[in-house]
FILOZA-717406 format. One record per atom (N, C-alpha, C, O): x, y, z; atom name. Coordinates in nm, 4 decimals, always signed. Layout:
BEGIN
c1;c2;c3;a
X;Y;Z;CA
...
% end
This chain:
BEGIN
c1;c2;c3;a
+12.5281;+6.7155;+25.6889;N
+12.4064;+6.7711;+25.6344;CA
+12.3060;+6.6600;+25.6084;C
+12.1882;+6.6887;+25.6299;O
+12.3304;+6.5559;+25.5719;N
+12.2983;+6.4087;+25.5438;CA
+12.1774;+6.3996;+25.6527;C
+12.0564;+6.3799;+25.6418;O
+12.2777;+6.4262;+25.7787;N
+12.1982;+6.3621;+25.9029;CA
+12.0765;+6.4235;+25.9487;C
+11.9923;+6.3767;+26.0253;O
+12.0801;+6.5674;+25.8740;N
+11.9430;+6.6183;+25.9094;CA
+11.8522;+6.5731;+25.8269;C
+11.7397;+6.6118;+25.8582;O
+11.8549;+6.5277;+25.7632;N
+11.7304;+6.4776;+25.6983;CA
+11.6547;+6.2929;+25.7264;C
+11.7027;+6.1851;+25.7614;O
+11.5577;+6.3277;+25.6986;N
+11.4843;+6.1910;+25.7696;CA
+11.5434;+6.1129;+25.6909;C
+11.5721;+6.1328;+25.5728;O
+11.5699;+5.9895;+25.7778;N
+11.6181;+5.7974;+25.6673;CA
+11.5235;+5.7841;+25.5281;C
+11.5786;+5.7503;+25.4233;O
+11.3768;+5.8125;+25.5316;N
+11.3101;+5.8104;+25.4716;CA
+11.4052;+5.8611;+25.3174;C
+11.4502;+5.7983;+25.2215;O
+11.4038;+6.0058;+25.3579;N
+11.4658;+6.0621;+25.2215;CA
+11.5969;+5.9905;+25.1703;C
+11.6138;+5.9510;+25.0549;O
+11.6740;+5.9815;+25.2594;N
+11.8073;+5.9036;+25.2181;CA
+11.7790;+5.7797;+25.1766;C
+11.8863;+5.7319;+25.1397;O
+11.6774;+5.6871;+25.1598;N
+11.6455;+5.5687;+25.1085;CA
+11.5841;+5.6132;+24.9653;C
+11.5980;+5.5444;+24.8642;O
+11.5362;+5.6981;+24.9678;N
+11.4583;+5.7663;+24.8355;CA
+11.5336;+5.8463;+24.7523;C
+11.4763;+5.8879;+24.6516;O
+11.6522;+5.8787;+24.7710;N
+11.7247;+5.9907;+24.6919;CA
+11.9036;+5.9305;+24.7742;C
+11.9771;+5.9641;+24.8670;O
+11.9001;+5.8614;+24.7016;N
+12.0582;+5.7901;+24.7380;CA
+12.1783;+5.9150;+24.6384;C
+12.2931;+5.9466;+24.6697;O
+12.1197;+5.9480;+24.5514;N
+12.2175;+6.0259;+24.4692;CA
+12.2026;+6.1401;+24.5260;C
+12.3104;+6.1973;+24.5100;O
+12.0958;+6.2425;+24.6132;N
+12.1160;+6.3461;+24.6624;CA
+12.2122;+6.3550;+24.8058;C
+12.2640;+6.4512;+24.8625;O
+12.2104;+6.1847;+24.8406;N
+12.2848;+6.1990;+24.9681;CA
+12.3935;+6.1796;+24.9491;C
+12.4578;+6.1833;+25.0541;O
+12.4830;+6.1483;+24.8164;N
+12.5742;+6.1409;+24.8099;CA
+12.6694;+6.2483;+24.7603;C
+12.7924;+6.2488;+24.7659;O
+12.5972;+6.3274;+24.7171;N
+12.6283;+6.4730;+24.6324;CA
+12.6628;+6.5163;+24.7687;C
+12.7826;+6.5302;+24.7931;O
+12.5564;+6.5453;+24.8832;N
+12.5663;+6.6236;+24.9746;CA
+12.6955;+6.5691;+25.0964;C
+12.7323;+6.6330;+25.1950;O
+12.7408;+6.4449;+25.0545;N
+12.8765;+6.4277;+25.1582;CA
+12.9690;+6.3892;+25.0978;C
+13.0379;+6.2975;+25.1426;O
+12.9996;+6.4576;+24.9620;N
+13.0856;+6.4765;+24.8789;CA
+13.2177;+6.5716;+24.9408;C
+13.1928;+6.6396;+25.0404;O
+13.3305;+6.5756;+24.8937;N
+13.4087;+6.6681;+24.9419;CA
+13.3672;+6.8179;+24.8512;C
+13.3127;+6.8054;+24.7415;O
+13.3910;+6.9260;+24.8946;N
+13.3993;+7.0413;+24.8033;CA
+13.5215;+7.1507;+24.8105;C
+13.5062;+7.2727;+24.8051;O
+13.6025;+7.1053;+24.8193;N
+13.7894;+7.1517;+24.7734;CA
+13.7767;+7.1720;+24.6371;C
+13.8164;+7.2847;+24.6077;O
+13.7320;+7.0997;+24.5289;N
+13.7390;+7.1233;+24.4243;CA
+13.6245;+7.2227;+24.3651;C
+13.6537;+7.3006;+24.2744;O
+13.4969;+7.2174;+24.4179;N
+13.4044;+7.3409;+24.3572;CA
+13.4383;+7.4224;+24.4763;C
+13.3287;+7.4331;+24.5314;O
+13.5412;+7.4987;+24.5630;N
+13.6084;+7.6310;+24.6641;CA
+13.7286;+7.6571;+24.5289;C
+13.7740;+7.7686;+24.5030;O
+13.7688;+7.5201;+24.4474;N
+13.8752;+7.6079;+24.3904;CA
+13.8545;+7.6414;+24.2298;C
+13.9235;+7.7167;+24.1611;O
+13.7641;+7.5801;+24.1986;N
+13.6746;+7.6282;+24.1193;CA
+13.5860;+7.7416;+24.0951;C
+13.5401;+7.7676;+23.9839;O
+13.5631;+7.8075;+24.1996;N
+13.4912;+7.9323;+24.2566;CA
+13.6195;+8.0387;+24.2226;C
+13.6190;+8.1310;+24.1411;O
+13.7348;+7.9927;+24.3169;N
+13.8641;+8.0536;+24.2949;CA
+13.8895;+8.1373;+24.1404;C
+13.8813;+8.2581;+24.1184;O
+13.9167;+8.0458;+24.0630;N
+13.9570;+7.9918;+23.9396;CA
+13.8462;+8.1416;+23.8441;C
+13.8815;+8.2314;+23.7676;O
+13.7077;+8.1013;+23.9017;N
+13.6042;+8.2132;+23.8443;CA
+13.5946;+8.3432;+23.8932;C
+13.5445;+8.4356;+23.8292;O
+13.6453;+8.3533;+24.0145;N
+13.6278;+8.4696;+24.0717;CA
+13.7624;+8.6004;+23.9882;C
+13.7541;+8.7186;+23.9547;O
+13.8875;+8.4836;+23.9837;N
+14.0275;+8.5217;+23.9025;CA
+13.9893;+8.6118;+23.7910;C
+14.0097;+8.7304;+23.7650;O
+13.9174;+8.4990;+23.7261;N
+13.8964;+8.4993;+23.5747;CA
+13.7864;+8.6825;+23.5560;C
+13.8041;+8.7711;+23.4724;O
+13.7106;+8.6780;+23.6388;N
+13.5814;+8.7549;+23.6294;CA
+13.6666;+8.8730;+23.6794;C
+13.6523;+8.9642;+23.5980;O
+13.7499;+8.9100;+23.7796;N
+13.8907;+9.0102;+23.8283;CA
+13.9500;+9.0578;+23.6447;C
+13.9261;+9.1612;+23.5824;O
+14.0104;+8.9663;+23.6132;N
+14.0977;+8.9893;+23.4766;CA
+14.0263;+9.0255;+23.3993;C
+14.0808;+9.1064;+23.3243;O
+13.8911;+9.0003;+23.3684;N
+13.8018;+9.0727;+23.2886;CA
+13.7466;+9.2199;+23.2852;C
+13.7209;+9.2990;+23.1945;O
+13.7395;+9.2228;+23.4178;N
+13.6893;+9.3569;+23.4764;CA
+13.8583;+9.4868;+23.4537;C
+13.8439;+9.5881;+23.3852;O
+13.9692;+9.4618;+23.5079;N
+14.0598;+9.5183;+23.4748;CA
+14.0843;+9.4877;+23.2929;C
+14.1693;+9.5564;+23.2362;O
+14.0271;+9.4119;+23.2341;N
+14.1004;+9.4001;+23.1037;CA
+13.9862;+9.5415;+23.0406;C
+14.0276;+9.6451;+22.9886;O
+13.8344;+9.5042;+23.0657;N
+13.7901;+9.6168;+22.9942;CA
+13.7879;+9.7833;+23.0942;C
+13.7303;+9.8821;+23.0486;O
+13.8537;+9.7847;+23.2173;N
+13.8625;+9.9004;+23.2422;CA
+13.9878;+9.9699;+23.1593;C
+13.9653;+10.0835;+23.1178;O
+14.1468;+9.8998;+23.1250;N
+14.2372;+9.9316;+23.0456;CA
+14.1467;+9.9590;+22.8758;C
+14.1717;+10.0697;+22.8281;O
+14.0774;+9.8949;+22.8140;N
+14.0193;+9.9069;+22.7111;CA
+13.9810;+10.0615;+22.6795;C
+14.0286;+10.1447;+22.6022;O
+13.8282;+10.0643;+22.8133;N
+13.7541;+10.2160;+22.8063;CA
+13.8409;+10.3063;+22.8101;C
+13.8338;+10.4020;+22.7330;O
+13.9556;+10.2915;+22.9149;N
+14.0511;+10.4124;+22.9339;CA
+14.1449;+10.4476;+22.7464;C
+14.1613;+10.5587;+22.6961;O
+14.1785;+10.3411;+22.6994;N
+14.2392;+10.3415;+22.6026;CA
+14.1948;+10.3883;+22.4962;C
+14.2720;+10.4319;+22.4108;O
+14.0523;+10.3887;+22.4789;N
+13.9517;+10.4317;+22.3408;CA
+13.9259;+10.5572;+22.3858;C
+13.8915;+10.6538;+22.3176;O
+13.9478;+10.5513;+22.5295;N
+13.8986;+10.7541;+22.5316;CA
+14.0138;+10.8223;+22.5097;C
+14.0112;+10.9147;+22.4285;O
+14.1795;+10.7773;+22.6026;N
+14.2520;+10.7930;+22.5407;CA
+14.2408;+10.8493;+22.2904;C
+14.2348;+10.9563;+22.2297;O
+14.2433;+10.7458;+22.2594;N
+14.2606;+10.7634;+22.1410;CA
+14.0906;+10.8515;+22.1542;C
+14.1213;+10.9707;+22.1578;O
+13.9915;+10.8447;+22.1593;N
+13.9074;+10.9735;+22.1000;CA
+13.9514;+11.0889;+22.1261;C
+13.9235;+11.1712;+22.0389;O
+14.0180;+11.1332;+22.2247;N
+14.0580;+11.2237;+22.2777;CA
+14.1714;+11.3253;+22.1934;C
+14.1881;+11.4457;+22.1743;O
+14.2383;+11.1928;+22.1557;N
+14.3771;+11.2735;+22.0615;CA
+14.3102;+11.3081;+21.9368;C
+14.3120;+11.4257;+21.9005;O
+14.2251;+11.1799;+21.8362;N
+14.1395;+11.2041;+21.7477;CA
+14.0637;+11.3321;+21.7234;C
+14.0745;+11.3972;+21.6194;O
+14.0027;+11.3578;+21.8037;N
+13.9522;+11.4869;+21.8442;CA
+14.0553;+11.6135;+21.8111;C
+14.0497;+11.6875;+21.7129;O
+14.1388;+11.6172;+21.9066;N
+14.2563;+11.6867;+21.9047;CA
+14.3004;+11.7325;+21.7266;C
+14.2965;+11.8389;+21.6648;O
+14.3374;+11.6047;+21.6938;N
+14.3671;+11.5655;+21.5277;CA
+14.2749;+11.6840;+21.4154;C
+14.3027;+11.7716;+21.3335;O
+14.1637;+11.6252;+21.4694;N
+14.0158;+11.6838;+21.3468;CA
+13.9986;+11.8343;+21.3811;C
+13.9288;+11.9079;+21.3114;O
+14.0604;+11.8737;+21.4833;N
+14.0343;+12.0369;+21.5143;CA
+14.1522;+12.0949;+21.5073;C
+14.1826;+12.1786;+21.5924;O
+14.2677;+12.0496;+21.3717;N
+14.3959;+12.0911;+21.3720;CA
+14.4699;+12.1449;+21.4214;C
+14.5487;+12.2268;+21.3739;O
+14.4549;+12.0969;+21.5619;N
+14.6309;+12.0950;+21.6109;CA
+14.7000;+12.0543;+21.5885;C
+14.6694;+11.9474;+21.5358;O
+14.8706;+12.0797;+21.5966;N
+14.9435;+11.9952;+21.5571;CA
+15.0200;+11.9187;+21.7131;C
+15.0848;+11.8143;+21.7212;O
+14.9913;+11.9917;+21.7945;N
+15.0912;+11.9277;+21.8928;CA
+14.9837;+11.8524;+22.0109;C
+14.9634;+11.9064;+22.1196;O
+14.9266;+11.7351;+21.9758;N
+14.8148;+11.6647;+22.0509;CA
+14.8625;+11.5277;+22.1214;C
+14.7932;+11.4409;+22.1746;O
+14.9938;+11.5346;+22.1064;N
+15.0774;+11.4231;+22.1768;CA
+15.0755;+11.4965;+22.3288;C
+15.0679;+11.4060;+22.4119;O
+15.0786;+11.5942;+22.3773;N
+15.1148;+11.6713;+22.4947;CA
+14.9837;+11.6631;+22.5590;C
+14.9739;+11.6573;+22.6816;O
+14.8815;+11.6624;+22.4799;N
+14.7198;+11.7025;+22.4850;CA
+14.6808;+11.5370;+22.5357;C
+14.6196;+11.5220;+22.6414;O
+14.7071;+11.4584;+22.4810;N
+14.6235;+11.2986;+22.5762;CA
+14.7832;+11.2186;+22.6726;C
+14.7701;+11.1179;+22.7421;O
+14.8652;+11.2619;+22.6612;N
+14.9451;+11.2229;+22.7673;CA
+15.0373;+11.3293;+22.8464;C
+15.1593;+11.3397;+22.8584;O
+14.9247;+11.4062;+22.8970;N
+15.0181;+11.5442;+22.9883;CA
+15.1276;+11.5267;+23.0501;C
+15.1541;+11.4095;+23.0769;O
+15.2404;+11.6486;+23.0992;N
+15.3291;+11.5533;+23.1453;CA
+15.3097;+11.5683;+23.2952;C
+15.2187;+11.6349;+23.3446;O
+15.4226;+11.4866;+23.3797;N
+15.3858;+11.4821;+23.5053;CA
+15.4864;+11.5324;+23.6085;C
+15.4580;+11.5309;+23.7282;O
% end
């Protein structure tokens, strides 16, 4: 990438040319690492929403006196 650019610049910006023929294994596994992380988040608050509707659901159940609301948020299968 270096080489496309004129000598000019590479005499003028020694730290941009060195950034740019750097290896990048470590910011691919770094990307990795975030992409993981941002996955586990997304499944952690889809288990969450499911779980609070879960419990409003039985709650509900509760406040409009039924007694048998265990059957009512986990049907059987």
């Amino acid at each position: 990438m270096a080489q496309d650019r004129p000598e000019e610049f590479n005499r003028l910006y020694p730290r941009e040319r060195a950034e740019a023929e750097e290896d990048f294994e470590p910011r691919g596994l770094a990307n990795v690492v975030v992409l993981l992380a941002a996955i586990a988040l997304v499944l952690i608050g889809y288990w969450l929403f499911n779980a609070l509707g879960h419990s409003r659901r039985f709650q509900r159940c509760l406040d409009s006196g039924h007694i048998n609301c265990v059957d009512f948020v986990n049907p059987a299968k």
